[in-house]
PyMOL CGO cylinders between C-alpha atoms (Angstrom):
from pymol import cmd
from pymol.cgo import CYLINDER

trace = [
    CYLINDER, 17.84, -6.52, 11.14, 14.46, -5.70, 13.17, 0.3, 1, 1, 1, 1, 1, 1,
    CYLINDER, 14.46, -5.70, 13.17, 12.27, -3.73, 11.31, 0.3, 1, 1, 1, 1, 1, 1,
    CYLINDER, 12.27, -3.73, 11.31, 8.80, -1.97, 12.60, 0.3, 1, 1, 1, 1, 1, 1,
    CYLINDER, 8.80, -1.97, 12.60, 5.81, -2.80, 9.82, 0.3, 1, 1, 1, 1, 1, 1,
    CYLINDER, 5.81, -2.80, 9.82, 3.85, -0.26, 9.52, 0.3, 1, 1, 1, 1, 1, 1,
    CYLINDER, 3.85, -0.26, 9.52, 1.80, 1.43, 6.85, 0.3, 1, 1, 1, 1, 1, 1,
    CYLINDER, 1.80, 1.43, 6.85, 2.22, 5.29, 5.97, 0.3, 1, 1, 1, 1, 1, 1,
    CYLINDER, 2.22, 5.29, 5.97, -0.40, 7.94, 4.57, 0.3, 1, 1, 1, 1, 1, 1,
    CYLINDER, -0.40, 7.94, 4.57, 1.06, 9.81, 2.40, 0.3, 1, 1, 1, 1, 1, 1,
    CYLINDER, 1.06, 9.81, 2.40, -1.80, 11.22, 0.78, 0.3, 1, 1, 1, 1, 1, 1,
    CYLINDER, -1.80, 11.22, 0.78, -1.16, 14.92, 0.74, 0.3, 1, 1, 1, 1, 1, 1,
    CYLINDER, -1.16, 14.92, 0.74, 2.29, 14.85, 1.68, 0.3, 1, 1, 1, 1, 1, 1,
    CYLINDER, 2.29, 14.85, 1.68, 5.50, 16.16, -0.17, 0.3, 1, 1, 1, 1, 1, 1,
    CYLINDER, 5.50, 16.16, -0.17, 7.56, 13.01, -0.94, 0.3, 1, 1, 1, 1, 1, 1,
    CYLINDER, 7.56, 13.01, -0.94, 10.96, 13.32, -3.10, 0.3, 1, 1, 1, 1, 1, 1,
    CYLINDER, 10.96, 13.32, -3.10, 12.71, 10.85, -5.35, 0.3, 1, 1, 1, 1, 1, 1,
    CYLINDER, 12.71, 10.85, -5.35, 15.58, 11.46, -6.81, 0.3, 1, 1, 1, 1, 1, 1,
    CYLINDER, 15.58, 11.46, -6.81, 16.56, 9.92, -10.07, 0.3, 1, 1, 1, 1, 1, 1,
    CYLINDER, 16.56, 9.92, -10.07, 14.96, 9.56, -13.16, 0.3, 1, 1, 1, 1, 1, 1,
    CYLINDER, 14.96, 9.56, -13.16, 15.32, 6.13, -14.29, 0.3, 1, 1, 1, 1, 1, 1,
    CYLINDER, 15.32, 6.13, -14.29, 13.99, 2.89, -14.61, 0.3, 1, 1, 1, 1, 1, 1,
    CYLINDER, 13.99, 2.89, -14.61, 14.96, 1.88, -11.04, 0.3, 1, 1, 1, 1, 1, 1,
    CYLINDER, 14.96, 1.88, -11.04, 13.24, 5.88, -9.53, 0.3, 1, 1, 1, 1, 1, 1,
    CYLINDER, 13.24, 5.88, -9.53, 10.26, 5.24, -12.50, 0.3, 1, 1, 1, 1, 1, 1,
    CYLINDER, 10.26, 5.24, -12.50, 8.01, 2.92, -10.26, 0.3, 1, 1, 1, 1, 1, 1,
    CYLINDER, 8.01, 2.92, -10.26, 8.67, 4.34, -6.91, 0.3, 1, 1, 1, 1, 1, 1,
    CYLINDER, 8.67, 4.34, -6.91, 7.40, 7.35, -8.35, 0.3, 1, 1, 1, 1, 1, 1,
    CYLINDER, 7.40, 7.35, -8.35, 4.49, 6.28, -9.49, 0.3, 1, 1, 1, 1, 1, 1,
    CYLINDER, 4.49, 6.28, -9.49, 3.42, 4.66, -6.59, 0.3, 1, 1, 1, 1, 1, 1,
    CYLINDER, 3.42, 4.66, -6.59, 4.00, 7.48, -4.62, 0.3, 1, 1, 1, 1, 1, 1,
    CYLINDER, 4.00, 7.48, -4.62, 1.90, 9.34, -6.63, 0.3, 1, 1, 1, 1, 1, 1,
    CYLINDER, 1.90, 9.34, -6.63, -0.82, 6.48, -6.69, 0.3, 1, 1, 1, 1, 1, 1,
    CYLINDER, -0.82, 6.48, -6.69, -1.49, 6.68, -3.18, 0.3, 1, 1, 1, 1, 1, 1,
    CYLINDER, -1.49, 6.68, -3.18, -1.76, 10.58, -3.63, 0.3, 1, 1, 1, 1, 1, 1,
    CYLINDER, -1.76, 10.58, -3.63, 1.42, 11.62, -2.43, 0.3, 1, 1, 1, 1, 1, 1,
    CYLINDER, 1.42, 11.62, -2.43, 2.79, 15.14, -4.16, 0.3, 1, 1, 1, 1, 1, 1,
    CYLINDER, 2.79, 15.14, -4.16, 5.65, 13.76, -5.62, 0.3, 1, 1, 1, 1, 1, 1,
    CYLINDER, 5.65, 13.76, -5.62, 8.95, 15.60, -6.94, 0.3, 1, 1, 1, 1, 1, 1,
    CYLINDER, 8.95, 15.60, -6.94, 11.56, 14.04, -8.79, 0.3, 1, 1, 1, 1, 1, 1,
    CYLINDER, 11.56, 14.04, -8.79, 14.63, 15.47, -9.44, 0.3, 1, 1, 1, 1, 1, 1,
    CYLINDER, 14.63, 15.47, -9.44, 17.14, 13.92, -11.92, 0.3, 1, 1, 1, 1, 1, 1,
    CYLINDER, 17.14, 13.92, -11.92, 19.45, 15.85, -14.76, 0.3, 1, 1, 1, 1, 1, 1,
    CYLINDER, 19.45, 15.85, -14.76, 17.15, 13.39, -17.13, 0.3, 1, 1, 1, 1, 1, 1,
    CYLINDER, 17.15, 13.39, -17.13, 13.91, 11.42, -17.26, 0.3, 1, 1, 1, 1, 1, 1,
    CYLINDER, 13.91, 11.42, -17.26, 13.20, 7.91, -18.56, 0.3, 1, 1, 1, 1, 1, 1,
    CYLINDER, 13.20, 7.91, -18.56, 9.67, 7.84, -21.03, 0.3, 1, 1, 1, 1, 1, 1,
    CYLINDER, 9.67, 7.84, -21.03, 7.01, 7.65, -18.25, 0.3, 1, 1, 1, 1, 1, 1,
    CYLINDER, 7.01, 7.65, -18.25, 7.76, 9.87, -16.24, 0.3, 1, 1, 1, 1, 1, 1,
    CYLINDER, 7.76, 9.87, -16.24, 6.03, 12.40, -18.13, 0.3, 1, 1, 1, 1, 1, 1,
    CYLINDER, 6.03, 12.40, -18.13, 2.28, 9.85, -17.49, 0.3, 1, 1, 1, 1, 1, 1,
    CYLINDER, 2.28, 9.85, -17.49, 2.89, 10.07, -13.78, 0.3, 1, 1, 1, 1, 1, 1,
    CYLINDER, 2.89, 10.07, -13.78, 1.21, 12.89, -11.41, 0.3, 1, 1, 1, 1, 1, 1,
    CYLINDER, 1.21, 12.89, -11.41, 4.42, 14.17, -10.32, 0.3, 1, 1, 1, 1, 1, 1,
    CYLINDER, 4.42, 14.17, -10.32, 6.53, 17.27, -10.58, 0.3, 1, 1, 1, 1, 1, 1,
    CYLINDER, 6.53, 17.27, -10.58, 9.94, 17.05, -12.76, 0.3, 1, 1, 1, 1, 1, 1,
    CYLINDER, 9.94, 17.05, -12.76, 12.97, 19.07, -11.92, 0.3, 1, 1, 1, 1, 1, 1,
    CYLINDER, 12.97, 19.07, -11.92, 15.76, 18.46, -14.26, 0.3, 1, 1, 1, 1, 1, 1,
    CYLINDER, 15.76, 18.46, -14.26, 19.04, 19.03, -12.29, 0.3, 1, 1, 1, 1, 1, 1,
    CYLINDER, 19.04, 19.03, -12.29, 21.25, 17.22, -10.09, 0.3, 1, 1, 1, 1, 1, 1,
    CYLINDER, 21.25, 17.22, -10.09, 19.65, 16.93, -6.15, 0.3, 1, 1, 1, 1, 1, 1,
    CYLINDER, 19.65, 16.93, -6.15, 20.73, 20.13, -3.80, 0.3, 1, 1, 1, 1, 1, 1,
    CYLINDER, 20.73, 20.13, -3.80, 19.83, 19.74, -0.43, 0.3, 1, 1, 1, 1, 1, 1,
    CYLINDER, 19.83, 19.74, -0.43, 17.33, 22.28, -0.72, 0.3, 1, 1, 1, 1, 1, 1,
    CYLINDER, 17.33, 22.28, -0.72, 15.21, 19.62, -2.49, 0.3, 1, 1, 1, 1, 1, 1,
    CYLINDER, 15.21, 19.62, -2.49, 14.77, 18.30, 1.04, 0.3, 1, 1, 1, 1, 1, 1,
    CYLINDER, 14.77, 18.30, 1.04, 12.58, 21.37, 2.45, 0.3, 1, 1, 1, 1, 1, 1,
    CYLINDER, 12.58, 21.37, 2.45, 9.42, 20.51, 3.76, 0.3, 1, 1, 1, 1, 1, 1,
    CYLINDER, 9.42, 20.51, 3.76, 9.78, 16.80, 2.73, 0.3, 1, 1, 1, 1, 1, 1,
    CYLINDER, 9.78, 16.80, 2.73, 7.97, 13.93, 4.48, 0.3, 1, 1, 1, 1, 1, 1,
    CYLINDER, 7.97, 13.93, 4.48, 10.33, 10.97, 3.32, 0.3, 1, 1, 1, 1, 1, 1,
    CYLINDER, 10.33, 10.97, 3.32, 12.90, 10.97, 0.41, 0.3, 1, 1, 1, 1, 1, 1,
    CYLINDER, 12.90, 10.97, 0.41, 13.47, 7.75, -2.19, 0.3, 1, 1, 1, 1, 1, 1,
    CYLINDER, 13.47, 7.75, -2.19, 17.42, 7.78, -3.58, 0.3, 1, 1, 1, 1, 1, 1,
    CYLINDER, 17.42, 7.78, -3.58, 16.98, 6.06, -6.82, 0.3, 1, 1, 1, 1, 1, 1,
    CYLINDER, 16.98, 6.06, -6.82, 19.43, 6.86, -9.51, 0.3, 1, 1, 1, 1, 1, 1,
    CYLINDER, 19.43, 6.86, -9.51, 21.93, 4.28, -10.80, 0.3, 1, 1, 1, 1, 1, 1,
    CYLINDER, 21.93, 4.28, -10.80, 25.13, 6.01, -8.86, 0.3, 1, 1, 1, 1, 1, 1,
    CYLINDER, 25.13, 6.01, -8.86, 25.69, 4.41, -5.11, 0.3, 1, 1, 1, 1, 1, 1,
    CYLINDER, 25.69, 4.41, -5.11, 27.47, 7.43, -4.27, 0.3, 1, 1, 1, 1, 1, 1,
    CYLINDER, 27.47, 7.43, -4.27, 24.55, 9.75, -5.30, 0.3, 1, 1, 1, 1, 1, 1,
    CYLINDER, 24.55, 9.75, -5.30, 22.37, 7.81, -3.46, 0.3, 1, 1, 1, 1, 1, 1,
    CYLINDER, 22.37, 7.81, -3.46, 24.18, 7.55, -0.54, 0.3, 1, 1, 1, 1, 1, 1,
    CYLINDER, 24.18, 7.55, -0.54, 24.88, 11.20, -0.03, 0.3, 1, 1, 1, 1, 1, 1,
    CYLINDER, 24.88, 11.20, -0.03, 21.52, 12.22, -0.47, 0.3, 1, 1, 1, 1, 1, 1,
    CYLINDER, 21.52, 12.22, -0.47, 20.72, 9.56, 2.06, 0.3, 1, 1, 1, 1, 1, 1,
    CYLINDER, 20.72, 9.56, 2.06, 22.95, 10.89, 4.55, 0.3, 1, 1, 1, 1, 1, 1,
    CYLINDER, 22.95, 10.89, 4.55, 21.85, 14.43, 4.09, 0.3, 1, 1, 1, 1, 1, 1,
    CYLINDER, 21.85, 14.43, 4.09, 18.41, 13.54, 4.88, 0.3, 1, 1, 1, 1, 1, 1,
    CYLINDER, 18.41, 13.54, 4.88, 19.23, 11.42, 7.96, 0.3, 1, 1, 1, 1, 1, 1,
    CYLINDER, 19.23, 11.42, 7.96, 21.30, 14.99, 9.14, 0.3, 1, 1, 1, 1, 1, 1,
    CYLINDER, 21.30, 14.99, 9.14, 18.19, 16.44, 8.62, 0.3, 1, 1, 1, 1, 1, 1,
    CYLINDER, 18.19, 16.44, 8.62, 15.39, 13.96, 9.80, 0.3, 1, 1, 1, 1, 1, 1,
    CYLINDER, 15.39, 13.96, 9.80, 13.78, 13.22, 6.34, 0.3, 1, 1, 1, 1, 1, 1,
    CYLINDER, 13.78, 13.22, 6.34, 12.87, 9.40, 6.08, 0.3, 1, 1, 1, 1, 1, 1,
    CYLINDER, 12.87, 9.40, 6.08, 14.97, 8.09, 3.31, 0.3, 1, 1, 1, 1, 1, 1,
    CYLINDER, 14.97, 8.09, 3.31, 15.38, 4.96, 1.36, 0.3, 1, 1, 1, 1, 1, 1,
    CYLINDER, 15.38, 4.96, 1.36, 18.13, 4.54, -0.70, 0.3, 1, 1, 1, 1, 1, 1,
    CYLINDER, 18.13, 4.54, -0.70, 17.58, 1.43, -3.07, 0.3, 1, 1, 1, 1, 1, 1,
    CYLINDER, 17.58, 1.43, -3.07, 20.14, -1.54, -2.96, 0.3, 1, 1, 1, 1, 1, 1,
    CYLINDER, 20.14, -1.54, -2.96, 21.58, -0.04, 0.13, 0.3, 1, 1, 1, 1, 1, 1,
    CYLINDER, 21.58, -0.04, 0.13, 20.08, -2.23, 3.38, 0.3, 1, 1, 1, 1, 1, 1,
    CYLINDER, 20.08, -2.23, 3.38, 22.66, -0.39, 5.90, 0.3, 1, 1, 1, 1, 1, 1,
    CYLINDER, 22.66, -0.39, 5.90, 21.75, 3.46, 4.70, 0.3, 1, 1, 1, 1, 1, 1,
    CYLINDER, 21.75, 3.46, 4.70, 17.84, 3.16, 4.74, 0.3, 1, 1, 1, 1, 1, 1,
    CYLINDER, 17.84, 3.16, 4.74, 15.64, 3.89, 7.55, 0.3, 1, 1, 1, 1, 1, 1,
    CYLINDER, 15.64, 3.89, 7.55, 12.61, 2.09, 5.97, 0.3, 1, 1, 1, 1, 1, 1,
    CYLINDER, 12.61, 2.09, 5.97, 12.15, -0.57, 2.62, 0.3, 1, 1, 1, 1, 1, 1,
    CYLINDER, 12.15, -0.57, 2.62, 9.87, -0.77, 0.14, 0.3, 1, 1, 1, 1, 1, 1,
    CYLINDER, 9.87, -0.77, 0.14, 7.98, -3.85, 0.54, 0.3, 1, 1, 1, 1, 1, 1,
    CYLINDER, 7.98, -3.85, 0.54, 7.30, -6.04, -2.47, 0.3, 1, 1, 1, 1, 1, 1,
    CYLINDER, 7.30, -6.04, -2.47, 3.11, -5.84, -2.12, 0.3, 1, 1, 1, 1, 1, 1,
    CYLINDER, 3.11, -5.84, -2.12, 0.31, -7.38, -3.08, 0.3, 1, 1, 1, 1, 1, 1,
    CYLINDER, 0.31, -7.38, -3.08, -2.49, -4.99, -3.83, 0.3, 1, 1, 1, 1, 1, 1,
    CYLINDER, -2.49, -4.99, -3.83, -6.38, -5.43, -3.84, 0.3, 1, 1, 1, 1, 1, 1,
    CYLINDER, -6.38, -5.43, -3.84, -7.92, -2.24, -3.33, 0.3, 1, 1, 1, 1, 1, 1,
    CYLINDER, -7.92, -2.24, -3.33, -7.95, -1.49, 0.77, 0.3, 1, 1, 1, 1, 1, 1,
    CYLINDER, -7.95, -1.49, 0.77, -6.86, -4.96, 1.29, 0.3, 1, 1, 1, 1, 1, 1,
    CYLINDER, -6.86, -4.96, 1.29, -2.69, -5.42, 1.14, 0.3, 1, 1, 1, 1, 1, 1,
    CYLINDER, -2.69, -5.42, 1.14, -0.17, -7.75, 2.12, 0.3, 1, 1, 1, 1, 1, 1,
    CYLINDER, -0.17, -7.75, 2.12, 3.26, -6.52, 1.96, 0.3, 1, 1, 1, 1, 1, 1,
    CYLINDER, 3.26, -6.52, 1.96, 6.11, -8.79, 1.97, 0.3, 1, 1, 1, 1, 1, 1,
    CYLINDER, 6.11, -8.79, 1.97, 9.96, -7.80, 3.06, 0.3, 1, 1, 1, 1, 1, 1,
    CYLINDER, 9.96, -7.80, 3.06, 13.09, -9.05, 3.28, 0.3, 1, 1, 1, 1, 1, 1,
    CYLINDER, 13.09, -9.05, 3.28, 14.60, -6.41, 5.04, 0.3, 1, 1, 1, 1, 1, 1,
    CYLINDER, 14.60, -6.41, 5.04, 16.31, -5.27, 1.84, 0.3, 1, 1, 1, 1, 1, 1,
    CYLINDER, 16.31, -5.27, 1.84, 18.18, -8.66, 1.84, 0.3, 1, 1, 1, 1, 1, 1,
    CYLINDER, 18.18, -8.66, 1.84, 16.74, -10.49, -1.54, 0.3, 1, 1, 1, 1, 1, 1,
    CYLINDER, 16.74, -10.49, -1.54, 14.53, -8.28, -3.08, 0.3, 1, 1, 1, 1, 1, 1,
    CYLINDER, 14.53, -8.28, -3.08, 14.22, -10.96, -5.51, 0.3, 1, 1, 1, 1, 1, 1,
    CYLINDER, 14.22, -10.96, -5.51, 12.63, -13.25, -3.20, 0.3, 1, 1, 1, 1, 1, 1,
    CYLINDER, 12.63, -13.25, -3.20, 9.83, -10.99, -1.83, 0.3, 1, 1, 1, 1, 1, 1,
    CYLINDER, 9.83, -10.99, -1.83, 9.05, -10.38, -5.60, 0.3, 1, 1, 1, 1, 1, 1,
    CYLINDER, 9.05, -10.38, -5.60, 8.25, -14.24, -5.96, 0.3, 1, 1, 1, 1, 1, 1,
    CYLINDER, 8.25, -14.24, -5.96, 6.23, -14.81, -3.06, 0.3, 1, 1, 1, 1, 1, 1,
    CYLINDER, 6.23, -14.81, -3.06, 4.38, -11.52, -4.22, 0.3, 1, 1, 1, 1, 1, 1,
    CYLINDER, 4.38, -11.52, -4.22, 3.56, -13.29, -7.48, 0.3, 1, 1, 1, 1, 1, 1,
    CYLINDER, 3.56, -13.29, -7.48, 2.52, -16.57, -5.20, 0.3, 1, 1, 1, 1, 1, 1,
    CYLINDER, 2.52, -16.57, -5.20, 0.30, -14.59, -3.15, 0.3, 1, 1, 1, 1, 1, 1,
    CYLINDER, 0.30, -14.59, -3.15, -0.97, -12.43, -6.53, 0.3, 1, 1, 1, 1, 1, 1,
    CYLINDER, -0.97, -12.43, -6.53, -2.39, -15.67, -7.70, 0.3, 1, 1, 1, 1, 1, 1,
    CYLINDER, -2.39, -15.67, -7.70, -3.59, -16.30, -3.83, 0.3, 1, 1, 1, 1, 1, 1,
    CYLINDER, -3.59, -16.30, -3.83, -6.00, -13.15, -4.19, 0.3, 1, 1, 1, 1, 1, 1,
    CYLINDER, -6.00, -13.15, -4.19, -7.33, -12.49, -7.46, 0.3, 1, 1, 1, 1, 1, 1,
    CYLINDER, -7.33, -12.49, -7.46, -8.22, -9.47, -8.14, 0.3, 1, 1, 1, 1, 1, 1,
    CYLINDER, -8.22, -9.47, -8.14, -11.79, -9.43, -6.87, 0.3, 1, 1, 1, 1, 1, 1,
    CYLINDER, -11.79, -9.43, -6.87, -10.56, -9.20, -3.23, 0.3, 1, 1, 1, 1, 1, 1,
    CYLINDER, -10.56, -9.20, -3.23, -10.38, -5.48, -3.63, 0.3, 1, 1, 1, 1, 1, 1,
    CYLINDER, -10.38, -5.48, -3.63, -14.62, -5.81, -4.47, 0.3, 1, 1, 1, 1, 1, 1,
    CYLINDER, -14.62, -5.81, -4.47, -14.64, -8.61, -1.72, 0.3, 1, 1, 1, 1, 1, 1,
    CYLINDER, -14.64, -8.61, -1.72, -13.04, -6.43, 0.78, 0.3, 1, 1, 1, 1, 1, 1,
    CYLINDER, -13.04, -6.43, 0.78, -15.33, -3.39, 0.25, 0.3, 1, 1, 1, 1, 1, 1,
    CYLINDER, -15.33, -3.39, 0.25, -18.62, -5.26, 0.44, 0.3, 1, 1, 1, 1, 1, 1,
    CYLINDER, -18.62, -5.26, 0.44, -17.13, -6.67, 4.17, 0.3, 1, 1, 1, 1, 1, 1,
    CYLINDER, -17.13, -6.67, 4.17, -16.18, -2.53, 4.65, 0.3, 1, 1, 1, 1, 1, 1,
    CYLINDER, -16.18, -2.53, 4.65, -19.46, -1.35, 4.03, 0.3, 1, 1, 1, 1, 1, 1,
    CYLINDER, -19.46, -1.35, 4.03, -21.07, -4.53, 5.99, 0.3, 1, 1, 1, 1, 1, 1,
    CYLINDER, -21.07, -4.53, 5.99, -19.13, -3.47, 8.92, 0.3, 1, 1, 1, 1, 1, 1,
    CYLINDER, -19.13, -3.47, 8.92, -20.18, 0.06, 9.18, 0.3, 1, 1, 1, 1, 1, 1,
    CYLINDER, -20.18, 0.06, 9.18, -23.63, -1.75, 8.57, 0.3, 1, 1, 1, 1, 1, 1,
    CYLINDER, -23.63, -1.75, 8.57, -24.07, -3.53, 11.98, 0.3, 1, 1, 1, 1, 1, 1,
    CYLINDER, -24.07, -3.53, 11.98, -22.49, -0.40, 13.64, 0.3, 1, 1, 1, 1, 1, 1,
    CYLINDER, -22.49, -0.40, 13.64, -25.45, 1.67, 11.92, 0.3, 1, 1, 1, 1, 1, 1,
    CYLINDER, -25.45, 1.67, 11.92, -27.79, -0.63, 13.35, 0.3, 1, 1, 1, 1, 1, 1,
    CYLINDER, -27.79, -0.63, 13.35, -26.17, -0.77, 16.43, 0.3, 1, 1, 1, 1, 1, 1,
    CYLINDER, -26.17, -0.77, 16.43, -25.99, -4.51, 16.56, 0.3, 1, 1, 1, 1, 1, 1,
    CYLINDER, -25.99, -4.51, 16.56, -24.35, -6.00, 19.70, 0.3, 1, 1, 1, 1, 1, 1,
    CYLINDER, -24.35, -6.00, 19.70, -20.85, -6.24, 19.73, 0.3, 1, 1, 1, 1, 1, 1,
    CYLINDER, -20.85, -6.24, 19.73, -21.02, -10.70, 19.85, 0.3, 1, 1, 1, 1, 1, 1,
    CYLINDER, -21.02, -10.70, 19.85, -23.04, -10.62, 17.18, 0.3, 1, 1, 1, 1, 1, 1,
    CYLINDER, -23.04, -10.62, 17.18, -21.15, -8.20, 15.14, 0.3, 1, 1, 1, 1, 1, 1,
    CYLINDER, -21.15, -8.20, 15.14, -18.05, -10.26, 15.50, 0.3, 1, 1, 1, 1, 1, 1,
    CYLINDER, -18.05, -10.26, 15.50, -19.93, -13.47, 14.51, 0.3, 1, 1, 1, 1, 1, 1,
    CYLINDER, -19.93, -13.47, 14.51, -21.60, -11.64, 11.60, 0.3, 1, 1, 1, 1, 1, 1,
    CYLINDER, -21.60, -11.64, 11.60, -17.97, -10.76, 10.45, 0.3, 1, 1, 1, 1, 1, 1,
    CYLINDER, -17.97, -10.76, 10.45, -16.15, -13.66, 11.00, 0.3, 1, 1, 1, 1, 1, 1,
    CYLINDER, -16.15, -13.66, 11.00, -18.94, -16.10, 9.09, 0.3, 1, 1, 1, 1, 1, 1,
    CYLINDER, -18.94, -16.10, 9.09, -18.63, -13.37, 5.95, 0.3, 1, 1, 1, 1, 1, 1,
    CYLINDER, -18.63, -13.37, 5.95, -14.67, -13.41, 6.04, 0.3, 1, 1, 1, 1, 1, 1,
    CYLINDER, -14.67, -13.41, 6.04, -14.37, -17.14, 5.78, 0.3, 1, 1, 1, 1, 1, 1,
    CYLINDER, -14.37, -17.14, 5.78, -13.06, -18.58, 2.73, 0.3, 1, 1, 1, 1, 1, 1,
    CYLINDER, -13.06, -18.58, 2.73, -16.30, -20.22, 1.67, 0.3, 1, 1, 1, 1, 1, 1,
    CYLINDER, -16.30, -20.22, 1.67, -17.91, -16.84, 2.04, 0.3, 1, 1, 1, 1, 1, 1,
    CYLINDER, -17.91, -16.84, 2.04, -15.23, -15.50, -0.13, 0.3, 1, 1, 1, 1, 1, 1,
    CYLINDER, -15.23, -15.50, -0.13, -15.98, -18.36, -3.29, 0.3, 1, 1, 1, 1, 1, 1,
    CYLINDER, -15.98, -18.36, -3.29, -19.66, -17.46, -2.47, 0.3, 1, 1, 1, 1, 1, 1,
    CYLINDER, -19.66, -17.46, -2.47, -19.70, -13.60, -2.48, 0.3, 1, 1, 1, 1, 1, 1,
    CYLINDER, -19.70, -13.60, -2.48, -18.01, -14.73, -5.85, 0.3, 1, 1, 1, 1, 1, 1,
    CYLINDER, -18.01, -14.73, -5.85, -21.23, -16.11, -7.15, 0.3, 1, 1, 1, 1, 1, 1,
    CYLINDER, -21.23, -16.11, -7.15, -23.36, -13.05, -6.57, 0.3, 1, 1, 1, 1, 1, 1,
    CYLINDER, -23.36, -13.05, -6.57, -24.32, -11.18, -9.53, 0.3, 1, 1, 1, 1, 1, 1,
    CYLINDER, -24.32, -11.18, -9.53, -25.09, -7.72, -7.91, 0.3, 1, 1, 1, 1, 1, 1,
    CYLINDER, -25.09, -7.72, -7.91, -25.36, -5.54, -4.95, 0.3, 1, 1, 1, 1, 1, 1,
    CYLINDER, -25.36, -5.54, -4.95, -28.90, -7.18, -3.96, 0.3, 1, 1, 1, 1, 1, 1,
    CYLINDER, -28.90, -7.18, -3.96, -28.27, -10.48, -4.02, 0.3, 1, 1, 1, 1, 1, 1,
    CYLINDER, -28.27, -10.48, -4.02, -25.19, -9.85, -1.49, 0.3, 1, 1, 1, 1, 1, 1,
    CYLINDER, -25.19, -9.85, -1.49, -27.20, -7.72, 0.55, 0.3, 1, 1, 1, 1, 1, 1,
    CYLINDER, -27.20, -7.72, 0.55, -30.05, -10.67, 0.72, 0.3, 1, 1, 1, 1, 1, 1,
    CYLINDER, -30.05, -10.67, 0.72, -26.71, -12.52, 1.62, 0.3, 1, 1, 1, 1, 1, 1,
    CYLINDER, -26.71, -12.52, 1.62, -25.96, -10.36, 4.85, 0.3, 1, 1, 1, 1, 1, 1,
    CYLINDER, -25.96, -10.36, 4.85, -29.72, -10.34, 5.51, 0.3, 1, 1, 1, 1, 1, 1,
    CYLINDER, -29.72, -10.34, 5.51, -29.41, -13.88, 5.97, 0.3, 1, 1, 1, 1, 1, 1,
    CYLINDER, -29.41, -13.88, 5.97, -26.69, -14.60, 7.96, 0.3, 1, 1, 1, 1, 1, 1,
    CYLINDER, -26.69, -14.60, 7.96, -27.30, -11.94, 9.90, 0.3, 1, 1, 1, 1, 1, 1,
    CYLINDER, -27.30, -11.94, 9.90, -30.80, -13.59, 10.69, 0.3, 1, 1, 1, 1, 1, 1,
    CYLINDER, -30.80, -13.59, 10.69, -29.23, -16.78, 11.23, 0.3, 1, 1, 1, 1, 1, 1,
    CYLINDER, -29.23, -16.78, 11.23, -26.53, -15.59, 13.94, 0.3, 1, 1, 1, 1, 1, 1,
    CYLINDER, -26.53, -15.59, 13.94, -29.29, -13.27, 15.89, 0.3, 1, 1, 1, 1, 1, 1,
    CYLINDER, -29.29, -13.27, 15.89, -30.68, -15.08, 18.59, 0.3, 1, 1, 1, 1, 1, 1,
    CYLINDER, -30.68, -15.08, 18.59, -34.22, -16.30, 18.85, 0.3, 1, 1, 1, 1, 1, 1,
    CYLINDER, -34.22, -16.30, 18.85, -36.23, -13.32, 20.89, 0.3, 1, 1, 1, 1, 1, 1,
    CYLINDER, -36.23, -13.32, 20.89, -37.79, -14.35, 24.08, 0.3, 1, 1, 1, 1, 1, 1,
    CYLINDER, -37.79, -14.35, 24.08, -41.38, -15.39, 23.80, 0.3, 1, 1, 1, 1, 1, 1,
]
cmd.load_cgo(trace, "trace")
């Protein structure tokens, strides 16, 4: 199955799940973690539910859940729940996955890794879910946690040298020295935002070439 990867805002966008258990519980906070407004509709809620920034409607799904909806999640533990409500939103062009149903989604949840801006999102095209979980954990270990920090100091670098309105060469050499993997274990050592600064002030210096006498 050919898939298109792609990332989605949802920030600000009405997203529904339906179901309130353990399989609906982390889709829904997810969705609400990138600052989606999430409803979930389910005749009853796991514990959790009630932590998440989300709105709880305690009935079965109507099709009227549907109005105004950017994308739909079918989580509960019936198939045949799930798959209706995936067919009524495909009759009425809301994006829908329906967990452990390949054939009846139009996208998948990608197991991801998750450093701040910087993601890697592994799929299997809803084949072996358990698969893209392990090589999630492999790449967790990968990229510790400090990428997110890593990945924001290279951010705020970048808008940097466009401040400064450094040429576009030198920019790119600039940015590919500081996202080598020695410049990772190095940015590592670097107590504060000063001494990386110094950092960029030297490489920066070290790439620029000599003026004319």
């Amino acid at each position: 199955m050919n898939v298109y990867s792609i990332g989605l805002k949802v920030n600000g966008r009405p997203c529904l799940v339906i179901g309130g258990g353990r399989i609906a519980l982390p889709k829904a906070r997810h969705l609400a973690e990138c600052g989606a407004r999430v409803t979930v509709v389910s005749p009853r809620f796991e514990e959790g539910f009630q932590d998440l920034n989300v709105t709880c409607v305690m009935r079965e799904f109507e099709e009227s859940d549907l109005d105004g909806m950017f994308l739909a999640i079918a989580a509960t533990d019936d198939p045949a729940v799930n798959r209706r409500a995936g067919e009524v939103c495909r009759h009425r062009g809301v994006l829908c996955n329906v967990v452990d149903d390949p054939e009846a989604c139009d996208f998948f949840l990608n197991a991801a890794v998750r450093r701040g801006e910087f993601q890697i999102a592994v799929s299997t095209g809803g084949t072996s879910p358990a698969l893209a979980k392990r090589v999630r954990r492999e790449l967790e270990e990968r990229f510790p946690e400090d990428y997110g920090e890593y990945v924001a100091f290279l951010g705020r670098i970048r808008e940097e040298l466009r401040a400064r309105n450094v040429a576009s060469a030198l920019r790119s050499r600039v940015a590919a020295a500081l996202a080598s993997e020695e410049a990772y274990h190095w940015f590592r050592t670097l107590r504060d935002d000063s001494e990386r600064l110094a950092w960029f002030e030297e490489l920066l210096a070290q790439n620029t070439p000599e003026a004319p006498l």
